[in-house]
C-alpha positions as CSV (number, residue, x, y, z in Angstrom):
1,X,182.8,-15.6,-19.2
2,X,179.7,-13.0,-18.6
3,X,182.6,-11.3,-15.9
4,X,185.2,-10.7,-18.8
5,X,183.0,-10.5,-21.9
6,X,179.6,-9.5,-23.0
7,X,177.4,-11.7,-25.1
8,X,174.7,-10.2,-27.6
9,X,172.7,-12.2,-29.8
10,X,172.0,-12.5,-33.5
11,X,169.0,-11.3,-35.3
12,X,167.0,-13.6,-37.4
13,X,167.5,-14.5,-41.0
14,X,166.8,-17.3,-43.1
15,X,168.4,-18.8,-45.8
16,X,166.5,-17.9,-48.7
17,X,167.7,-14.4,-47.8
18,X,171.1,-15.8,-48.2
19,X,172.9,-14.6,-52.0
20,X,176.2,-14.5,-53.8
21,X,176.4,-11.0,-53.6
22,X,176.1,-9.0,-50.5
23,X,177.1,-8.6,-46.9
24,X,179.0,-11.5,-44.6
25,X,177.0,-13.6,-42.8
26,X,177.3,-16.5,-40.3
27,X,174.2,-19.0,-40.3
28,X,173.8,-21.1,-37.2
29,X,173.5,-24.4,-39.5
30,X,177.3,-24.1,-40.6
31,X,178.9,-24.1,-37.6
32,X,178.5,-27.4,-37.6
33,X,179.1,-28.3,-40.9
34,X,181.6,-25.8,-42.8
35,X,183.4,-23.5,-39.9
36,X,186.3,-24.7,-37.8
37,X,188.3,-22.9,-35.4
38,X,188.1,-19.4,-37.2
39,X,187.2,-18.1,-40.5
40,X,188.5,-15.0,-42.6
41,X,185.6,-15.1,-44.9
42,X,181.6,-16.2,-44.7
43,X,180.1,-19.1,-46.7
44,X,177.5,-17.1,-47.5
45,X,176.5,-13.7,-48.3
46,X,173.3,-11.5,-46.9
47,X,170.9,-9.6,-48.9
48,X,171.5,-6.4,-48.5
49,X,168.0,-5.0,-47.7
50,X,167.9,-6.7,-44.5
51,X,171.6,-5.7,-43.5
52,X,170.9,-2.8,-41.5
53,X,168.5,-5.0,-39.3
54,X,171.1,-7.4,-38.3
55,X,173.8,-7.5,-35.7
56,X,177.4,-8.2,-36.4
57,X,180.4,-9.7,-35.3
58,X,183.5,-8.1,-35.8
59,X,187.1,-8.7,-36.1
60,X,188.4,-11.0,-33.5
61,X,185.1,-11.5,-32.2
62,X,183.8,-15.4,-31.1
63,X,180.6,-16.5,-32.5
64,X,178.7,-19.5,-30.2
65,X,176.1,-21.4,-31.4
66,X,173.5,-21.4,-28.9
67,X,170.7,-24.1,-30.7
68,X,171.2,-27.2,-32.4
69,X,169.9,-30.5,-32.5
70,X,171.9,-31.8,-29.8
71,X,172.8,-30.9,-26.2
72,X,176.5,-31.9,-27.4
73,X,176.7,-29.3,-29.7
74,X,175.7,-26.2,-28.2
75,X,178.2,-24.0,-27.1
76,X,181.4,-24.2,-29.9
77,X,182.6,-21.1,-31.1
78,X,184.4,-19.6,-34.1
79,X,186.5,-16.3,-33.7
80,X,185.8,-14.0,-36.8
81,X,189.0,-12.8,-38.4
82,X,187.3,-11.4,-41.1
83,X,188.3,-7.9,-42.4
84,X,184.6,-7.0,-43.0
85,X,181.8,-7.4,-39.9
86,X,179.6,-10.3,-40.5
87,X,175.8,-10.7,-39.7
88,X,174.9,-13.3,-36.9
89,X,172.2,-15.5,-37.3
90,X,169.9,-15.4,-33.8
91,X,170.5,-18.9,-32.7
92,X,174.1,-17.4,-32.2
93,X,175.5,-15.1,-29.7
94,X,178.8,-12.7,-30.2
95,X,181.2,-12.9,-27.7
96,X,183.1,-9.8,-26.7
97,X,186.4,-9.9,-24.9
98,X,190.1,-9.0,-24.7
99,X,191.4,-12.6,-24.8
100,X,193.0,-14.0,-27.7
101,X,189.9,-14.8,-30.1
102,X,191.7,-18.1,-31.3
103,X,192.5,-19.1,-27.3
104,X,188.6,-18.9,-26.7
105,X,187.7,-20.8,-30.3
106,X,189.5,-23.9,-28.7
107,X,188.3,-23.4,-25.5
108,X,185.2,-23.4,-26.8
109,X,185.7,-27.0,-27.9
110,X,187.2,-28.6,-25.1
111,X,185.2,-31.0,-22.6
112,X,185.9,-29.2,-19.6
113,X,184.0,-26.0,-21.4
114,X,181.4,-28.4,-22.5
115,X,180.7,-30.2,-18.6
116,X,180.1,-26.5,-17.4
117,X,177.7,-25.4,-20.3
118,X,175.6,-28.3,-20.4
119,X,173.4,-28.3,-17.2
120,X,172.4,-24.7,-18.7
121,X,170.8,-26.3,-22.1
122,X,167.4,-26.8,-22.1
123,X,166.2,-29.9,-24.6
124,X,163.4,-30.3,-26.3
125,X,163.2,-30.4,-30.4
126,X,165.7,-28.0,-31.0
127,X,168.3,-27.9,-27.7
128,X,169.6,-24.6,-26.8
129,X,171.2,-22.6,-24.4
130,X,171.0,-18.6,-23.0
131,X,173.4,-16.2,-22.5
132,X,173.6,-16.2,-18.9
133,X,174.3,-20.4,-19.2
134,X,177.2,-19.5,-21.1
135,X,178.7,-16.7,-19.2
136,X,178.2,-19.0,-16.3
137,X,181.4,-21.2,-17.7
138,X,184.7,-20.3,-16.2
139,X,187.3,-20.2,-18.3
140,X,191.1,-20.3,-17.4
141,X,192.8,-17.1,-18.4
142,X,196.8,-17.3,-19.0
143,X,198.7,-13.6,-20.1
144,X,197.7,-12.7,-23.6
145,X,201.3,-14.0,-24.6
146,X,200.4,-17.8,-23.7
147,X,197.0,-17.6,-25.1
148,X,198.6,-16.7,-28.3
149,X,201.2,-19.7,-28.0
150,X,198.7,-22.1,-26.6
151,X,196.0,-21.6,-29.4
152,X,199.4,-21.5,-32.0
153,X,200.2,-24.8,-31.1
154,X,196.8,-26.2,-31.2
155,X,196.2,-24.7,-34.8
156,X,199.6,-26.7,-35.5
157,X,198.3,-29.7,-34.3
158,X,195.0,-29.1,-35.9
159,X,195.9,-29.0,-39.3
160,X,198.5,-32.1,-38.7
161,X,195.3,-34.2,-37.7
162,X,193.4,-32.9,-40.9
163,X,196.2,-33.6,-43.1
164,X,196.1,-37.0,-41.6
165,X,192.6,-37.8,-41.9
166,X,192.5,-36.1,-45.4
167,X,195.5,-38.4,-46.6
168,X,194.7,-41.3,-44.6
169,X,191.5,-42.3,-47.1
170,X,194.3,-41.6,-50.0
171,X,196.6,-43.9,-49.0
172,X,194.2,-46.8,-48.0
173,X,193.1,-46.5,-51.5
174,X,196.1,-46.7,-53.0
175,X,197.2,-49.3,-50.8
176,X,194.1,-51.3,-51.9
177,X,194.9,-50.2,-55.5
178,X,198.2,-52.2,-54.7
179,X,197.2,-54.9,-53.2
180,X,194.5,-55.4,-56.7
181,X,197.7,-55.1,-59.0
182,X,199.3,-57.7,-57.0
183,X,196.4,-60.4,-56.6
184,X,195.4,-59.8,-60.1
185,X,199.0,-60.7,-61.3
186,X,199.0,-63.5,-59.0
187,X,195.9,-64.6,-60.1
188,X,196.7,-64.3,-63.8
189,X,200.0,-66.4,-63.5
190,X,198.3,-69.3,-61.7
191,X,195.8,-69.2,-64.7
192,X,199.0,-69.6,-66.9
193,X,200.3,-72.1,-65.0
194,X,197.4,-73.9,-64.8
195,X,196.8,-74.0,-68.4
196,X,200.5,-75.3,-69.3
């Protein structure tokens, strides 16, 4: 990756210094917990004080988390679609390339990404990883057309396996909200019968 890309990492912030009104920011923490593949707009905002200090990721540009608490983690990536730059926290690095920023977000998640990366993470408390561990992972590069219609199709299959794990809990409640009804009437017209 470090032969078609440069990688420059984020500057500090914490999260008090995170506000409702202000400049786009990407904290480490939510990778892991709000982003997916890509993102148009921030979860959080940055005072605006410290925004000239910081160091932003632009449009089309990955984000990597390079710490976490985990060795598993380290390494997935989100490609900034956002209109406006947004400030990267320093346990992330911005990824620079030509390739299709969407192609690289999955890539990013894939185990063949993740058997390169991980000899290059050092553990302790926090786990984390350098830039030269990350631009040591080789990643297949197909013409800008099939990145495009490979990352299309995985965003297509994506959202089908959200949809399915968002509406799988609905239906198992309403099949249990069924099965209630029906053993409740059961129940009830033994209790008449029994009672005759």
């Amino acid at each position: 990756m470090s032969e078609i890309g440069s990688f420059i990492r984020g500057k500090r912030f914490v999260r008090t210094d995170i506000v409702n009104d202000g400049v786009p920011c990407i904290h480490y923490g939510d990778m892991y917990t709000y982003y997916g593949l890509y993102a148009t707009k921030s979860r959080g905002m940055l005072r605006s004080e410290i925004a000239s200090k910081m160091r932003y990721a632009q449009k089309n540009d990955i984000v990597i988390v390079a710490a976490g608490e985990n060795k598993e983690d380290i390494g997935i990536g989100l490609a900034w679609l956002g209109d406006e730059p947004a400030a990267v926290h320093d346990a992330c690095f911005i990824f620079k390339s030509d390739l299709y920023p969407q192609y690289v977000s999955h890539y990013l998640r894939s185990k063949c990404y993740h058997k390169q990366i991980v000899k290059y993470v050092s553990e302790g408390k926090i786990c984390s990883i350098s830039a030269k561990g990350l631009g040591n992972a080789v990643i297949p590069i197909p013409s800008y057309e099939e990145q495009v219609r490979i990352a299309t199709l995985l965003n297509k299959f994506e959202a089908l396996v959200n949809d399915l794990s968002k509406g799988l809990p609905a239906e198992i409640a309403a099949v249990q909200e069924q099965y209630e009804y029906y053993r409740n009437k059961l129940l009830s017209f033994l209790k008449h019968k029994l009672s005759a």
